[in-house]
N, CA, C and O atoms as a GROMACS GRO file, in nm:
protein
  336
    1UNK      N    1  -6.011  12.872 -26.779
    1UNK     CA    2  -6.027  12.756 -26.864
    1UNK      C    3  -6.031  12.801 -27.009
    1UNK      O    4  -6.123  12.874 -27.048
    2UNK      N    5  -5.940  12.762 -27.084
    2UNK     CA    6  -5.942  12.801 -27.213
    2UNK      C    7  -5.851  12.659 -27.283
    2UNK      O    8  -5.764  12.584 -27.238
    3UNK      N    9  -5.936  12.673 -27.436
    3UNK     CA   10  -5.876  12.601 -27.534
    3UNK      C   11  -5.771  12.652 -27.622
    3UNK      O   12  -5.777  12.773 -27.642
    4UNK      N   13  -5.685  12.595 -27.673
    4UNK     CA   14  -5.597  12.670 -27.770
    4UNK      C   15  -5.615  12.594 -27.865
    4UNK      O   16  -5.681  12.491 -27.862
    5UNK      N   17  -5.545  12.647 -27.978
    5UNK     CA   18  -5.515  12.570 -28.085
    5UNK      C   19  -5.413  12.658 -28.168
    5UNK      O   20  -5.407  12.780 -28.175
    6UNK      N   21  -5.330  12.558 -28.233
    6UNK     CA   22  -5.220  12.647 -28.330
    6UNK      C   23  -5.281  12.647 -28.455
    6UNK      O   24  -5.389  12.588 -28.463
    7UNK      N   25  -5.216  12.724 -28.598
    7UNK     CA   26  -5.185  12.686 -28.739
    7UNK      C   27  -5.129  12.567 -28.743
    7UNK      O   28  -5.053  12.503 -28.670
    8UNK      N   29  -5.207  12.542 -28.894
    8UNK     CA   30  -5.218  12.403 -28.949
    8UNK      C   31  -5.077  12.403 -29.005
    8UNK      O   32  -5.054  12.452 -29.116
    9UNK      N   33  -4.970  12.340 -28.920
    9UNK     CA   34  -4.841  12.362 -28.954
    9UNK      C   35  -4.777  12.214 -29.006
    9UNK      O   36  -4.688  12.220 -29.090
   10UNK      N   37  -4.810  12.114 -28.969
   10UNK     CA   38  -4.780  11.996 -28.960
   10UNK      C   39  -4.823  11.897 -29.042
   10UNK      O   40  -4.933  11.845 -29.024
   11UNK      N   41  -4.714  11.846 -29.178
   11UNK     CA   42  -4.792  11.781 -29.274
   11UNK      C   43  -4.756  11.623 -29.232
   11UNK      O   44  -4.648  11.586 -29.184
   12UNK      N   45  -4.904  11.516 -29.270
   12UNK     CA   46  -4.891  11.410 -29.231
   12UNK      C   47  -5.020  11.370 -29.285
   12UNK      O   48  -5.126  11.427 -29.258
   13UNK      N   49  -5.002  11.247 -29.381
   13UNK     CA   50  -5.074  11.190 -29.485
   13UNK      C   51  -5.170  11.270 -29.557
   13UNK      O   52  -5.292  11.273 -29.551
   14UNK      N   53  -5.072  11.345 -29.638
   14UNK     CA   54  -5.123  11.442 -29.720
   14UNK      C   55  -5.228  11.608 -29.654
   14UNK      O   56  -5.280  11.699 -29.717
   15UNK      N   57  -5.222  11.586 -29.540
   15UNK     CA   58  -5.280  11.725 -29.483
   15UNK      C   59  -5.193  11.784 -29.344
   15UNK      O   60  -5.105  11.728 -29.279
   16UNK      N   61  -5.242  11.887 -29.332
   16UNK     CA   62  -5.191  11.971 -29.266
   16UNK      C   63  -5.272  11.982 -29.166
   16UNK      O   64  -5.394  12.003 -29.173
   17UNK      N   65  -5.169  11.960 -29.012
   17UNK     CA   66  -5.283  11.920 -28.873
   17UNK      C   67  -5.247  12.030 -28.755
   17UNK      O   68  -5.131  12.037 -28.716
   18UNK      N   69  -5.317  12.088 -28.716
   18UNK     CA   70  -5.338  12.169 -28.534
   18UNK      C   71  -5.317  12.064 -28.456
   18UNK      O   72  -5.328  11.942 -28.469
   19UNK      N   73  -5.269  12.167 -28.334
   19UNK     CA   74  -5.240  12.100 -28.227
   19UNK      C   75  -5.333  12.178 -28.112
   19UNK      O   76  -5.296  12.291 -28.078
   20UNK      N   77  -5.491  12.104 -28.032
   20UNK     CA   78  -5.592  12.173 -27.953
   20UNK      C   79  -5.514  12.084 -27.789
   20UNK      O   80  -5.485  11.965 -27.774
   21UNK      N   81  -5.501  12.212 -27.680
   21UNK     CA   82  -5.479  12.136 -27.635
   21UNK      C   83  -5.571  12.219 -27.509
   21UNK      O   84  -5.619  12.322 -27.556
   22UNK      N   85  -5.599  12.204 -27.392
   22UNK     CA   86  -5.660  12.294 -27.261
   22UNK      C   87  -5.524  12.339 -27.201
   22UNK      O   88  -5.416  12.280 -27.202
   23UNK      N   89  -5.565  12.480 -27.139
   23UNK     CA   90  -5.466  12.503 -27.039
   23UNK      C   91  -5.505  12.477 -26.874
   23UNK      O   92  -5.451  12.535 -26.780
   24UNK      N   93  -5.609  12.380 -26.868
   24UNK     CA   94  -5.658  12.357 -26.765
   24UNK      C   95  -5.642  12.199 -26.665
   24UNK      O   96  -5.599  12.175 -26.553
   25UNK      N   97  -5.704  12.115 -26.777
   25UNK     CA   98  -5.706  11.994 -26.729
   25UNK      C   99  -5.753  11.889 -26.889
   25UNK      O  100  -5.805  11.921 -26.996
   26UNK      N  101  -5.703  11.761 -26.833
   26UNK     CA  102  -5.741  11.661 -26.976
   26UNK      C  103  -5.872  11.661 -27.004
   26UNK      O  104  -5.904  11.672 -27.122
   27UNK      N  105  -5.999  11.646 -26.879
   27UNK     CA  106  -6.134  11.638 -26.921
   27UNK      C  107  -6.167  11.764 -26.946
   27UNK      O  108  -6.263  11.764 -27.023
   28UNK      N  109  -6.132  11.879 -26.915
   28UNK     CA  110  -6.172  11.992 -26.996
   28UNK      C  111  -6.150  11.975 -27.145
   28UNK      O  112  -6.247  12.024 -27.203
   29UNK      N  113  -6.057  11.923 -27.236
   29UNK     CA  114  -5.992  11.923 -27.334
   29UNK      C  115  -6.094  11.771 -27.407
   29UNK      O  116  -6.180  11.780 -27.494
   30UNK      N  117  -6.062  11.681 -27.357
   30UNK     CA  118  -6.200  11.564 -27.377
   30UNK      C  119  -6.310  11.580 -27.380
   30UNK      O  120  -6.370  11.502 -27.455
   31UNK      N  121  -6.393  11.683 -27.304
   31UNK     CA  122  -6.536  11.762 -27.302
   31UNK      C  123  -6.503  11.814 -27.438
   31UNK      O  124  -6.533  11.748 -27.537
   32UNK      N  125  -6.461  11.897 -27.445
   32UNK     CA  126  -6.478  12.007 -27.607
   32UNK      C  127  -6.478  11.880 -27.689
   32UNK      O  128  -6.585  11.824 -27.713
   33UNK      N  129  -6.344  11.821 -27.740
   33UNK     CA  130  -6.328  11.758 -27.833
   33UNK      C  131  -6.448  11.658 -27.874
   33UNK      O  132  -6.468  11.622 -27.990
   34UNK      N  133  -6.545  11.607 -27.735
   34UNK     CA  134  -6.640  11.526 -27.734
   34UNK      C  135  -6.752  11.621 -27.801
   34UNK      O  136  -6.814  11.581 -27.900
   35UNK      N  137  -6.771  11.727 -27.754
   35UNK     CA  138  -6.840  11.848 -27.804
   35UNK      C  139  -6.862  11.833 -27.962
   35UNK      O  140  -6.972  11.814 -28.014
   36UNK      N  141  -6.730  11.845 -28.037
   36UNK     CA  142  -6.691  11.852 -28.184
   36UNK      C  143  -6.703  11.740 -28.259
   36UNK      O  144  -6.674  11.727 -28.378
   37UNK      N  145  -6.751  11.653 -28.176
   37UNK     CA  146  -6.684  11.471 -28.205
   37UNK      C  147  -6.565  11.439 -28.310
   37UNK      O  148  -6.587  11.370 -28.410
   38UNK      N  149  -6.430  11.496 -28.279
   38UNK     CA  150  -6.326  11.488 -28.311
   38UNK      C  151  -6.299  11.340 -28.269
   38UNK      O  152  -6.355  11.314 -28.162
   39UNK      N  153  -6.230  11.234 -28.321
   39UNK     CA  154  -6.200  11.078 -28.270
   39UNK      C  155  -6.124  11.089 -28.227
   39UNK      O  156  -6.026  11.156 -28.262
   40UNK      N  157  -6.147  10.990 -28.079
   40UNK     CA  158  -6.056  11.007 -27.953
   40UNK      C  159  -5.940  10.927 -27.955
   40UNK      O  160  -5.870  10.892 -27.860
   41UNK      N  161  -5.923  10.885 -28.146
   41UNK     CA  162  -5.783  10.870 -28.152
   41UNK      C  163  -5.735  10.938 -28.238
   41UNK      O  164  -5.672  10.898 -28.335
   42UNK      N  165  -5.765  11.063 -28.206
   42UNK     CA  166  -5.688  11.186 -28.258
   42UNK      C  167  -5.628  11.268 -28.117
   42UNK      O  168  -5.589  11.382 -28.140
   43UNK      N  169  -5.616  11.220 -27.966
   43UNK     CA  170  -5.551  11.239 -27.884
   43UNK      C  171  -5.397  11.187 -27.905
   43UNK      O  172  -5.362  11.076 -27.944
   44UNK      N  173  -5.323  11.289 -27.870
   44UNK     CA  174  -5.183  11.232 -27.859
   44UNK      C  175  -5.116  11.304 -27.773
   44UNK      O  176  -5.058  11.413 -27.779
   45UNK      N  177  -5.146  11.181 -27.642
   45UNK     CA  178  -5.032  11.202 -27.524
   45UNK      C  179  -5.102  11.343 -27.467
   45UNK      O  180  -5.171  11.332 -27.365
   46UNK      N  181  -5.088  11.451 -27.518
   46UNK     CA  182  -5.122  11.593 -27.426
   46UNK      C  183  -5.230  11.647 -27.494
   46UNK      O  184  -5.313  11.692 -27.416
   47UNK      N  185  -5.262  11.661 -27.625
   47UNK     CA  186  -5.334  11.751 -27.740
   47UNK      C  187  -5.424  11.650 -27.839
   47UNK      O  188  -5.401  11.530 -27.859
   48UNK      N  189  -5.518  11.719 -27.890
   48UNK     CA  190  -5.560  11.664 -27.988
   48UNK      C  191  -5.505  11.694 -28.150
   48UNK      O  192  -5.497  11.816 -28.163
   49UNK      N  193  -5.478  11.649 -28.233
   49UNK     CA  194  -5.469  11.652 -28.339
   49UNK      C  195  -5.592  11.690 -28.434
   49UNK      O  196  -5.675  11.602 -28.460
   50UNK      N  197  -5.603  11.788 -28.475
   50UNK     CA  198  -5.703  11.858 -28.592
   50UNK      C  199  -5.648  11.884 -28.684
   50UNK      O  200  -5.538  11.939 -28.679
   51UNK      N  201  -5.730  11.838 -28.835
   51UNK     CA  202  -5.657  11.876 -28.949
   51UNK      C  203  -5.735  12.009 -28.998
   51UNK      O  204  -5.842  12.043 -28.947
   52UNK      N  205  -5.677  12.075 -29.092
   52UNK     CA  206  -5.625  12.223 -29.138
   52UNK      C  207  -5.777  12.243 -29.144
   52UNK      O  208  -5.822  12.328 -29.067
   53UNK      N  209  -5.877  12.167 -29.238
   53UNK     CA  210  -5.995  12.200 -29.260
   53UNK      C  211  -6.127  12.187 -29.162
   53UNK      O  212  -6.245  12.195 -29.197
   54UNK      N  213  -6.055  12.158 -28.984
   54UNK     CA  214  -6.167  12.137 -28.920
   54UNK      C  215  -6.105  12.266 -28.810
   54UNK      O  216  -6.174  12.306 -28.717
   55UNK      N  217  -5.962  12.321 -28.840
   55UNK     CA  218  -5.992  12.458 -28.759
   55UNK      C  219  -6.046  12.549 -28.693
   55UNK      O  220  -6.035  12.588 -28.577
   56UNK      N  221  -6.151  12.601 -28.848
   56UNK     CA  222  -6.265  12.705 -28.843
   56UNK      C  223  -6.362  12.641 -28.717
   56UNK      O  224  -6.385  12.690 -28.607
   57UNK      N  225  -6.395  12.555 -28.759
   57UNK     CA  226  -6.555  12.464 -28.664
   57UNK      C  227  -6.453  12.440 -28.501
   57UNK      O  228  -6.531  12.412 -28.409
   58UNK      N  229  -6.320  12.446 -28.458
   58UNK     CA  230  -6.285  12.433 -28.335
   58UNK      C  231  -6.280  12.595 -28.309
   58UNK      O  232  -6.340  12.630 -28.208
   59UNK      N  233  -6.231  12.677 -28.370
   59UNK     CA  234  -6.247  12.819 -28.319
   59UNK      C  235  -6.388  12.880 -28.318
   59UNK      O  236  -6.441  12.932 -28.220
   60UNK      N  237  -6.437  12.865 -28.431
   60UNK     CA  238  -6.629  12.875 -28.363
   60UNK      C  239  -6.684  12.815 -28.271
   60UNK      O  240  -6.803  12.823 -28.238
   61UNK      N  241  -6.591  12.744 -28.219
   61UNK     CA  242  -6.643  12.645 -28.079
   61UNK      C  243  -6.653  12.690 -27.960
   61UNK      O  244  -6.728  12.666 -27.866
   62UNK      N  245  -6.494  12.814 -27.992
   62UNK     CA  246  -6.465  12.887 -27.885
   62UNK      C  247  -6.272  12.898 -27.830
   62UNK      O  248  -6.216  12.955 -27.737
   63UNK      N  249  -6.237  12.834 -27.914
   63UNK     CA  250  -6.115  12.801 -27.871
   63UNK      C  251  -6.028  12.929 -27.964
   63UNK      O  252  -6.057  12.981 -28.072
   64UNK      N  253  -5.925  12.949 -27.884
   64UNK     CA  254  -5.804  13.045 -27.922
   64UNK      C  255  -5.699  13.016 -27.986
   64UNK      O  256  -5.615  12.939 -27.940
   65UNK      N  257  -5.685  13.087 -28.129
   65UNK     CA  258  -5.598  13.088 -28.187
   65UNK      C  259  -5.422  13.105 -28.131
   65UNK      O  260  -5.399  13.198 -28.054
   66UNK      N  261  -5.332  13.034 -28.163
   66UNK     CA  262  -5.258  13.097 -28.066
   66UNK      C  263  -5.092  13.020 -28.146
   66UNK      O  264  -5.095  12.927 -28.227
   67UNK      N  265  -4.993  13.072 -28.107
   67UNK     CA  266  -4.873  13.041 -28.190
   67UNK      C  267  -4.821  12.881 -28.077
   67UNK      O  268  -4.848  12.842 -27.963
   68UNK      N  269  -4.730  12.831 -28.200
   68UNK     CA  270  -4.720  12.694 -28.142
   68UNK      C  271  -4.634  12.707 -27.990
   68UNK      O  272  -4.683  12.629 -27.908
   69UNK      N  273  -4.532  12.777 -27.940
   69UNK     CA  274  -4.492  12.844 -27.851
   69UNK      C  275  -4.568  12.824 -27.733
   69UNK      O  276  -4.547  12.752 -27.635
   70UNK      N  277  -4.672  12.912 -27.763
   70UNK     CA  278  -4.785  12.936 -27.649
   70UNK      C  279  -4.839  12.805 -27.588
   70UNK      O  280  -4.871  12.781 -27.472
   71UNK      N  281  -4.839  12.708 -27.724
   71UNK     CA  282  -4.944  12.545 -27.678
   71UNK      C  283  -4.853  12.515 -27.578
   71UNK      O  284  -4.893  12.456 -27.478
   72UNK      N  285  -4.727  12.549 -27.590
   72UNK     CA  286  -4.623  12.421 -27.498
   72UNK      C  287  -4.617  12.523 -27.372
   72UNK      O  288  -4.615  12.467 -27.262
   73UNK      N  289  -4.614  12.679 -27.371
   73UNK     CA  290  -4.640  12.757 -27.250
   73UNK      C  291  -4.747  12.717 -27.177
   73UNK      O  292  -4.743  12.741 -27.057
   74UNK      N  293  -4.842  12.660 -27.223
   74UNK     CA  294  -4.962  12.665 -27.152
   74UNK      C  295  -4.994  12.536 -27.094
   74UNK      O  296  -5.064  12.523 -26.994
   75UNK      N  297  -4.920  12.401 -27.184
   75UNK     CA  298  -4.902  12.321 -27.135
   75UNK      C  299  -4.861  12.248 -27.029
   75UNK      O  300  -4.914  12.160 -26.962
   76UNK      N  301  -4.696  12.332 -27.026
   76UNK     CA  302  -4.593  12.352 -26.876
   76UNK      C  303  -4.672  12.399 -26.794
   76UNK      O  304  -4.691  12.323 -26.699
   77UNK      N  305  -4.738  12.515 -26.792
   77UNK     CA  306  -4.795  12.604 -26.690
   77UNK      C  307  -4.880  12.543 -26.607
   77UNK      O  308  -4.878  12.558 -26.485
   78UNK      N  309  -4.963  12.466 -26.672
   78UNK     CA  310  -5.077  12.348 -26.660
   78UNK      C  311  -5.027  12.239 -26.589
   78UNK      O  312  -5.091  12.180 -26.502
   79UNK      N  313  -4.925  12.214 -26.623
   79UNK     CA  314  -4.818  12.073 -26.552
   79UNK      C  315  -4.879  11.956 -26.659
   79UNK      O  316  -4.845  11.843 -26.626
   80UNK      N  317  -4.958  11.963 -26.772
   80UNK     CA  318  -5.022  11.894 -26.860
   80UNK      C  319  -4.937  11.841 -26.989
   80UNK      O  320  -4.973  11.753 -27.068
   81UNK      N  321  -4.790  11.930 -26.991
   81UNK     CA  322  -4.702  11.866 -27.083
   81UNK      C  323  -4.654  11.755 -27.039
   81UNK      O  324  -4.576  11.736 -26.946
   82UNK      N  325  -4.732  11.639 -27.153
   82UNK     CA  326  -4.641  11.488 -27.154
   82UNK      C  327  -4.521  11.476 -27.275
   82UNK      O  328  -4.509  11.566 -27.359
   83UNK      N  329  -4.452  11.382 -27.276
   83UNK     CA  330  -4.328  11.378 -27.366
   83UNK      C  331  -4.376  11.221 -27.427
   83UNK      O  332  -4.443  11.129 -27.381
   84UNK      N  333  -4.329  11.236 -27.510
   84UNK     CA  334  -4.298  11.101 -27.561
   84UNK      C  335  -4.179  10.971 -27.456
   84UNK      O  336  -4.155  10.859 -27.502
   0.00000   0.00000   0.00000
């Protein structure tokens, strides 16, 4: 059970957002985020959306840094990748 998260790669209304997603299951990924109280409409479809400056406080949480690549490896692997 592990969290990921990428670099703040993604600009959208003026900031730059992560993508946290589990390589496990959705309520693993809903537990943390509930953990952080990140707003649970910052879910989209597979991942949560974090912006650039709440990074630090999700990796002190416990979650793994990791290249955007890996989110969608871990996703597939998981069977947890949804599409639009």
């Amino acid at each position: 059970m592990t969290l990921l998260i990428d670099a703040p790669l993604v600009p959208h209304h003026g900031r730059r957002w992560c993508h946290l997603v589990s390589d496990t299951s959705f309520a693993e990924l809903h537990a943390f985020a509930a953990r952080l109280d990140l707003p649970s409409h910052r879910f989209d479809i597979d991942h949560y959306d974090v912006a650039e400056e709440e990074q630090e406080q999700v990796l002190a949480a416990g979650a793994l840094l990791v290249r955007p690549r890996d989110i969608v490896a871990a996703l597939n692997a998981a069977g947890l990748r949804r599409r639009r």
